[in-house]
C-alpha positions, 0 to 999 in steps of 0.5 A: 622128739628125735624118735619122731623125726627118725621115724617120719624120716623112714617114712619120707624115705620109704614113699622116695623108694616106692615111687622110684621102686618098681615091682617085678610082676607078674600082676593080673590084670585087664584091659577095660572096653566092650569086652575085658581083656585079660593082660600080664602086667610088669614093672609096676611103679607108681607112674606106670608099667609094662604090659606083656602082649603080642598085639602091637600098640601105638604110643600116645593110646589112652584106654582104661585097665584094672591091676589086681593089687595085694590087700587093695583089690583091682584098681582101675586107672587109666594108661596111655601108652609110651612106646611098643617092644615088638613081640614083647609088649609095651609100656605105658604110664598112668594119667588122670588119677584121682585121689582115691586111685592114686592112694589105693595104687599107693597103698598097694606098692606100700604093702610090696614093699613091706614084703620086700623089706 
């Protein structure tokens, strides 16, 4: 029994450090409209990222982007946008997934940081 609760101890642990762990990059990524727009993605967490662009972005922007994730593939989420670094890019945070897009976005942040650990 010790065993495990030891183990769905680490377990608990190691979702409490993803979801506040936040992965360096670069990440491939698009911007999904008419046409797609490739970006380099930062920071990576679970609640959102940073976006490295030099075209200037309003905060409170909703649109749609894809992440290409390791052993999950692209994953489409949508972004709103939490405020701009001028010539740099800017920030946004994840809304509105679902529960299929949430798990593919968790299972890849599970998988880097298994390759960290």
């Amino acid at each position: 029994m010790e065993i495990i609760q030891n183990a769905l101890t680490t377990e608990a642990d190691s979702r409490d450090r993803r979801r506040t762990e936040r992965f360096t990059g670069p990440f491939d990524g698009f911007r999904v409209d008419v046409l797609e727009t490739p970006m380099s993605i930062f920071d990576l967490s679970l609640g959102g990222c940073f976006v490295n662009s030099s075209h200037e972005q309003e905060p409170g922007v909703r649109f749609k982007m894809k992440i290409d994730l390791p052993r999950v593939g692209w994953v489409t989420l949508t972004a709103q946008t939490l405020y701009a670094r001028s010539g740099y890019g800017f920030a946004v945070q994840f809304v509105d997934l679902d529960e299929s897009t949430q798990s593919r976005l968790e299972q890849g942040l599970d998988h880097l940081l298994d390759q960290l650990m």
